[in-house]
C-alpha positions as CSV (number, residue, x, y, z in Angstrom):
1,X,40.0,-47.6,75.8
2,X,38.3,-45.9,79.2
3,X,39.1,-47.7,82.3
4,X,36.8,-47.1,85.0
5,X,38.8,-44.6,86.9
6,X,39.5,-42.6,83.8
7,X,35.7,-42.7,83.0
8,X,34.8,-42.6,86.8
9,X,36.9,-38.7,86.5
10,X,35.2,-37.9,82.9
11,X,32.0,-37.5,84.6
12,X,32.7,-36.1,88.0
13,X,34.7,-32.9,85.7
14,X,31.7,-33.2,83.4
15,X,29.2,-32.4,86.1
16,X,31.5,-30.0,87.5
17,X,30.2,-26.9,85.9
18,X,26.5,-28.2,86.7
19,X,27.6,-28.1,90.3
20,X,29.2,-24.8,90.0
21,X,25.7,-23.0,88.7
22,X,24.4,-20.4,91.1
23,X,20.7,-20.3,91.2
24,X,18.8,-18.0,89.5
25,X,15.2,-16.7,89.2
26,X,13.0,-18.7,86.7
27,X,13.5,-17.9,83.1
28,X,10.5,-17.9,80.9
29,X,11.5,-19.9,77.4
30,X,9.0,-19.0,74.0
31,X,8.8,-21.2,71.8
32,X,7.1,-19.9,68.1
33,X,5.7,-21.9,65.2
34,X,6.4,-20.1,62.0
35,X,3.8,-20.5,59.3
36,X,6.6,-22.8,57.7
37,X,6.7,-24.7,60.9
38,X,10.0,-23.6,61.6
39,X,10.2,-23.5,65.7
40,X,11.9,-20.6,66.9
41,X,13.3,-20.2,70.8
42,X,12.9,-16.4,72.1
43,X,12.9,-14.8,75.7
44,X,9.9,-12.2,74.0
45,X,6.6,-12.9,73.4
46,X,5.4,-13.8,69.6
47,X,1.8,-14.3,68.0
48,X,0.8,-17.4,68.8
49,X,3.4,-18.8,70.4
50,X,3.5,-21.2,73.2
51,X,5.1,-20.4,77.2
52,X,6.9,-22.7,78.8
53,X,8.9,-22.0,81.8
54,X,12.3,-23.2,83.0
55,X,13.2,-23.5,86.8
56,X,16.5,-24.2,86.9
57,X,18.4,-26.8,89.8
58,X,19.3,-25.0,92.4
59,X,23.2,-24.7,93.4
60,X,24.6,-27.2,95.3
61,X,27.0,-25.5,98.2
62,X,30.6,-27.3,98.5
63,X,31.5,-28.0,101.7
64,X,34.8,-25.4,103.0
65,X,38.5,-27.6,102.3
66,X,39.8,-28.9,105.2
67,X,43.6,-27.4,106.2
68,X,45.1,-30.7,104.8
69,X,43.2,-29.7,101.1
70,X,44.2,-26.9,101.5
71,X,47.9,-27.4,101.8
72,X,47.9,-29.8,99.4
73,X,46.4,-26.9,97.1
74,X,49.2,-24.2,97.9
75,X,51.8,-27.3,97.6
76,X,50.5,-28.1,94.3
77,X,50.3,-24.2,93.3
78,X,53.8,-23.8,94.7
79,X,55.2,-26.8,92.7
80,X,54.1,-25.4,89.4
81,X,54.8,-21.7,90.0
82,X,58.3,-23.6,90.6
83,X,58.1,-24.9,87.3
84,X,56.9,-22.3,85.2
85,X,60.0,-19.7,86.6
86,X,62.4,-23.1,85.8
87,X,60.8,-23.0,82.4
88,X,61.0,-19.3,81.6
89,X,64.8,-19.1,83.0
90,X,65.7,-21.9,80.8
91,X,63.9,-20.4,77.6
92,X,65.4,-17.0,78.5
93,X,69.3,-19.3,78.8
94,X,68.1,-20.5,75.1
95,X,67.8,-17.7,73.9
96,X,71.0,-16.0,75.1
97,X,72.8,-18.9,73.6
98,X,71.3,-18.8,70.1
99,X,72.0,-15.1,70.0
100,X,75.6,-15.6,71.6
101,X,76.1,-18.6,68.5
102,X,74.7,-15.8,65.9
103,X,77.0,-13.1,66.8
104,X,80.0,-16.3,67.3
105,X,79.5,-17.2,63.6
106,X,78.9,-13.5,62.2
107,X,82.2,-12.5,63.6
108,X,83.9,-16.0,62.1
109,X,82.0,-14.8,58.2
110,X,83.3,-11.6,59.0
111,X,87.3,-13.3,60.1
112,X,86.4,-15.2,56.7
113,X,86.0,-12.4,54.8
114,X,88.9,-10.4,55.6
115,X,90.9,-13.5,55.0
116,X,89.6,-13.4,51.6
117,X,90.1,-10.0,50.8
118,X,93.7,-10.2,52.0
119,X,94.5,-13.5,49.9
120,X,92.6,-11.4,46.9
121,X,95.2,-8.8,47.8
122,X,98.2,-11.1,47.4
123,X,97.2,-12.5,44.6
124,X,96.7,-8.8,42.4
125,X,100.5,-7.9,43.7
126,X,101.6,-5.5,46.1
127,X,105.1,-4.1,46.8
128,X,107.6,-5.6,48.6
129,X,107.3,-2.6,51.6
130,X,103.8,-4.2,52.3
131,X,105.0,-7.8,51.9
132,X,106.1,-7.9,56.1
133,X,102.6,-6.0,57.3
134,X,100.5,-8.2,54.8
135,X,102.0,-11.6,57.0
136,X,101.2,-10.1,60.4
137,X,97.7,-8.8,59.1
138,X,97.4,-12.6,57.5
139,X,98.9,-14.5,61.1
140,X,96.7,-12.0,63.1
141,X,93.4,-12.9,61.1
142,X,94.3,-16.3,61.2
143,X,94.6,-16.6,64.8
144,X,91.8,-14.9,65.7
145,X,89.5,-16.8,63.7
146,X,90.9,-19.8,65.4
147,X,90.2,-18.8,68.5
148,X,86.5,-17.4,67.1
149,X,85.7,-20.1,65.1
């Protein structure tokens, strides 16, 4: 529901633009009947149409902003200048961390793999020569991926 201050502000911004409005020379408005009687609006003249002119209000000058305004102005420009940078440095952290986290657990799948593969390896046979380098390849993999993953 509007409270008055909140209703009080709705107008003052809705008149805003009206205040804003520089003047300007008189426009002439036509307005046409049709043989329908469709009215049409045109800025050129038509058979048997009616003139009517439209002076519009003249602009209303704003008095200059006192220094107080206007440090309140910069202070409030300032602040959210402030803000936006504290936003955009924090989005630019986010994303270094999601992209830090995708390359984290593509190098874990990859750790995975090769784990895989060497169990795979095991498991078809292989001579007893390649029995000792198959463990260190096996601690090695395992170790990394705990300190990856």
């Amino acid at each position: 529901m509007w409270n008055i201050r909140g209703t009080t502000l709705f107008l003052c911004l809705s008149f805003l633009p009206t205040l804003c409005v520089q003047a300007s020379p008189p426009t002439e408005i036509i307005y046409c009947k049709g043989a329908d009687g469709e009215t049409t609006y045109t800025d050129r003249p038509c058979p048997g149409g009616k003139q009517h002119q439209i002076d519009p209000q003249p602009a209303v000058s704003l008095p200059p902003l006192r220094a107080d305004e206007l440090q309140k102005l910069q202070a409030l420009s300032s602040a959210a200048a402030a803000r936006r940078q504290a936003q955009r440095r924090r989005q630019q952290q986010q994303r270094q961390h999601h992209t830090r986290q995708q390359a984290q657990q593509a190098a874990c799948r990859e750790l995975e793999d090769k784990l895989r593969a060497l169990a795979a390896q095991r498991r078809a046979g292989y001579k007893l020569s390649e029995s000792r380098a198959l463990q260190q390849r096996e601690r090695a993999l395992k170790q990394a991926r705990k300190q990856t993953c």
